[in-house]
Residue, then its C-alpha position, 0 to 999 in steps of 0.5 A: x844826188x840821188x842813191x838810185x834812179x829807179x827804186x821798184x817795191x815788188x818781185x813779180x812780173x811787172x817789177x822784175x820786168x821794169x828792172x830789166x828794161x830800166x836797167x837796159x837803158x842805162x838806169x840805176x835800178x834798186x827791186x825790193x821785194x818783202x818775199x822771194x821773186x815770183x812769190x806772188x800771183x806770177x807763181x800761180x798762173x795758168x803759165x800760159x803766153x795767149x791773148x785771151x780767146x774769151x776776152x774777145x766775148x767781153x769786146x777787150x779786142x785791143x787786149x786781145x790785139x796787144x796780147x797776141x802781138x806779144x806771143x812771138x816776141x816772147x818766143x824768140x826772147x825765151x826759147x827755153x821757157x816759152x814754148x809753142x802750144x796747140x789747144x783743142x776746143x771740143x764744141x758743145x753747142x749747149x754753151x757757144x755756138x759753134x759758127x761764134x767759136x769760129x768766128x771768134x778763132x777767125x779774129x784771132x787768127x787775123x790780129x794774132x800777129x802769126x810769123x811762126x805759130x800755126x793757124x787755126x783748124x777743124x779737128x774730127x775727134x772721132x779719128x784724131x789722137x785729140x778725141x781719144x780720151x774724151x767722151x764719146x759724144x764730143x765728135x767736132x773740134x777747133x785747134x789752134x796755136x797759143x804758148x806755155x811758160x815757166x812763169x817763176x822762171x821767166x820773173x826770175x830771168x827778167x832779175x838776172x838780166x836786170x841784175x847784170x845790166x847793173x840793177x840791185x835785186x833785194x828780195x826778202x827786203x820790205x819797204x817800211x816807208x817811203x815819203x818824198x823829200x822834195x824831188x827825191x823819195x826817201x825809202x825805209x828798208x828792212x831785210x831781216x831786221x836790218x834797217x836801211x835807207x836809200x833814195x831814188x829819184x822815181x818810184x814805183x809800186x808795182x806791187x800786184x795784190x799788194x798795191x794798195x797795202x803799199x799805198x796805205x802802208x808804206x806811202x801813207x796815202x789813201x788807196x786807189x779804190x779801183x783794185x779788185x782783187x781775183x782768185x785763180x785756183x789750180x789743180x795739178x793730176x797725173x797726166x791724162x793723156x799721152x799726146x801734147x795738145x792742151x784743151x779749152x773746155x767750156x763750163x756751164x757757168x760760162x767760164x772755160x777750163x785749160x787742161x794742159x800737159x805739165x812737167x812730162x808726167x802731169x796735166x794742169x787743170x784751171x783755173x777758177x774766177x772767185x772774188x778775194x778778200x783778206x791776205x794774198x800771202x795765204x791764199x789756196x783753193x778751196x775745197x769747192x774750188x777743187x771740186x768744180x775743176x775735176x767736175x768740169x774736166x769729168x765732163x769732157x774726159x772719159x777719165x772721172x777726176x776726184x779730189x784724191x787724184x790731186x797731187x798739188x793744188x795752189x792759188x793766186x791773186x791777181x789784182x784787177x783794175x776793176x773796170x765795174x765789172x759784176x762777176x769776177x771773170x767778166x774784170x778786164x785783165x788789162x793793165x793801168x798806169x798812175x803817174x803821180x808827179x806833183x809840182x817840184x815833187x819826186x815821181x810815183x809811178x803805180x802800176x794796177x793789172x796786167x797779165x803774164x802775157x803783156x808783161x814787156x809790153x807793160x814796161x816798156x809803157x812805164x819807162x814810156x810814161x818816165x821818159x820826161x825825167x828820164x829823156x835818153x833812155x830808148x826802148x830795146x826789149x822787143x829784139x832782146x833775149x833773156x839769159x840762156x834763151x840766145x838760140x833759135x825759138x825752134x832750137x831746143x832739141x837741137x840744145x839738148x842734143x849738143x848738151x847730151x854730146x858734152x856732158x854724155x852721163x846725162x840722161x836726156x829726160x835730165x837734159x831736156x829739163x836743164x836746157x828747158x831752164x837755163x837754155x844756153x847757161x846750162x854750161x854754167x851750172x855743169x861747168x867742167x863735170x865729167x862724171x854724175x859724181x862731179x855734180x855733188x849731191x843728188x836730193x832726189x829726181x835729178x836735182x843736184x848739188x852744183x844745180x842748188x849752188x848755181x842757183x843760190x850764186x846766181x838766181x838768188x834762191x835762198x830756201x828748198x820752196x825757192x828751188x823746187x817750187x820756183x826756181x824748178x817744180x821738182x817739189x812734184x817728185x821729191x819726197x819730204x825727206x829729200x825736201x828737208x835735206x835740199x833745205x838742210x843742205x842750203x842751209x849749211x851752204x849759206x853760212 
């Protein structure tokens, strides 16, 4: 008998999100990942739940349709990390006609699935709060309803659920090898040297940029041929204006720029579509890369953005199923599945593409795709909630409030930020404090030491990145002493 069921190489969305629905249905379910969770490109997205208003240019309207199908039900599965979000789209008829936009928007509307989010609608920027801080000759608008997400946390919850319905999370654990041994796979694992081995009936490579070194190197087969690697860079300034509406900007290249308001004091911008080759695990934004966001979001806004108002830049690869595509934009972002099930051979289950979006939706397709050696497993996820987010989608300032009554010492800047976290689980990482002295020690922002525990026992964060770049993103407010004795810290508390 086999040690596992299920064993999945890769700590990103798609993998922790096959953990958690496995695991749900009763599965015994092993995650390794090389790195820690969400290390990867499910760190580095425009964090945003959406169906793609561009991808409708392309005609992907069955994306657009599945995408948009899935914004509501991630809403009420994740309170705390998911939010509704309204975009403004300012028109320049030198790019998109208008009457195309609305039409566009009009379809999106229709598929979009609406029970809670609003509609689209005309905005004059000339009296509204939106055309405020942009350049006077910007007159006309559409505003419509999208969602943002903590991406990082939302593939680290997806692991403590999987995790507390039975799953063994490994992270900082690589799969040297894996061969089949009939109707079992054979897994060769290495955590920090130490070599282990463990079987699992099924197997599944849902490694994202790293899917076809996983082939080559670890399954010794001949890689797919069909991934095309995309890099999406991002910059981060401080916030460049005061309302909570984000911007769709349309560039000259064709392309659009999201600006969007990010941790209360910042403004994301991004992101960029450049083809990639070489080693996921270093990729940043150029220079020029850097350089084209300020350009196209100083086009828009009456603020002139530069290189030196960027206070963190970063990048990921997406690995694309590349659908022949010429331009990196124009490569579907839908997802594929490859069933590998030879004669009397162990199952290899190869998961290419995706988006953050269409992660449970995804998952739920692969356990789909199982069911023949799995036949009593059900689907469960869509009325699901994921840890902490057991309230109503509408009900975060209500959370906050009755965390500010229990524990009257916080500030509501810190509570907002811990409820936005851990939704209902804040109790677990305060516990019984009655006074700012019982959370231990501060490293800078409001970042604590019962924070940093919780955490560690919890959420499997091992590292100051881990905690302020993951699990948070503190690291925008904590200087590099603060940094090296949050690390210096964890350090003597794994011991």
């Amino acid at each position: 008998m086999a040690d596992f069921d299920l064993a999945i190489i890769g700590g990103g969305i798609n993998g922790a999100g096959i953990a958690r629905d496995a695991a749900g249905r009763g599965l015994k379910v092993l995650l390794v990942e090389q790195s820690d969770l969400a290390s990867g490109t499910s760190s580095a997205s425009s964090k945003l739940i959406h169906g793609g208003l561009r991808y409708l240019e392309h005609g992907a309207l069955r994306l657009v349709r599945a995408a948009l199908s899935e914004r509501e039900v991630l809403l009420k599965m994740a309170p705390h990390l998911i939010r509704p979000l309204r975009f403004v789209l300012p028109l320049d008829a030198r790019y998109r006609s208008p009457a195309m936009l609305r039409l566009g928007l009009f379809l999106y509307d229709m598929i979009g699935h609406r029970a809670i989010l609003p509609g689209t609608r005309s905005v004059d920027l000339t009296i509204d709060a939106t055309g405020v801080p942009l350049r006077r000759h910007f007159h006309r608008g559409f505003e419509y309803s999208d969602c943002f997400a903590d991406d990082a946390r939302l593939v680290v919850l997806n692991a403590v659920d999987a995790a507390e319905r039975g799953a063994a999370i490994r992270t900082r654990t690589r799969c040297v090898r894996a061969e089949r041994g009939g109707d079992t796979w054979r897994l060769i694992l290495n955590a920090r040297g130490a070599r282990e081995a463990v079987t699992a009936r099924v197997l599944v490579n849902a490694a994202g940029a790293w899917v076809d070194t996983v082939a080559e190197m670890v399954l010794r087969q001949k890689p797919s041929g069909r991934v095309r690697l995309d890099k999406g860079s991002h910059i981060v300034v401080p916030r460049l204006y005061d309302h909570d509406r984000a911007y769709i900007l349309q560039a000259a290249d064709g392309r659009v720029v999201f600006a969007i308001p990010f941790q209360r004091d910042f403004t994301l911008i991004g992101t960029t579509d450049t083809s990639f080759s070489g080693d996921p695990a270093i990729v940043a934004p150029t220079e020029a890369e850097i350089d084209y966001l300020c350009s196209v979001v100083s086009a828009y806004f009456r603020a002139t953005i530069v290189t030196a108002d960027v206070v963190w830049a970063y990048a990921g690869v997406r690995a694309l199923y590349d659908n022949g595509a010429r331009k990196p934009q124009d490569v579907g972002r839908d997802y594929a599945l490859a069933l590998d099930k030879g004669f009397r051979s162990a199952p290899l289950l190869t998961v290419y593409g995706g988006k953050l979006t269409t992660f449970r939706r995804l998952a739920e397709d692969a356990l789909s795709r199982l069911a023949p050696f799995f036949p009593q497993a059900q689907p469960w996820t869509a009325a699901s909630t994921l840890p902490g987010g057991d309230f109503a989608y509408d009900g975060a300032a209500a959370l906050v409030e009755r965390t500010q009554q229990q524990w009257p010492f916080l500030r509501k800047g810190q509570a907002e930020r811990l409820v936005g976290a851990y939704g209902t689980r804040v109790d677990q990482v305060l516990q019984a404090a009655k006074q700012p002295e019982d959370l231990g020690a501060r490293f800078g922002a409001d970042l604590t030491a019962a924070e940093v525990r919780y955490l560690m026992a919890k959420e499997w964060a091992q590292t100051a990145d881990d905690v302020l770049w993951r699990r948070s993103k503190l690291g925008l407010r904590l200087a590099q002493k603060e940094r090296a004795a949050l690390e210096q810290f964890m350090t003597g508390t794994a011991r």
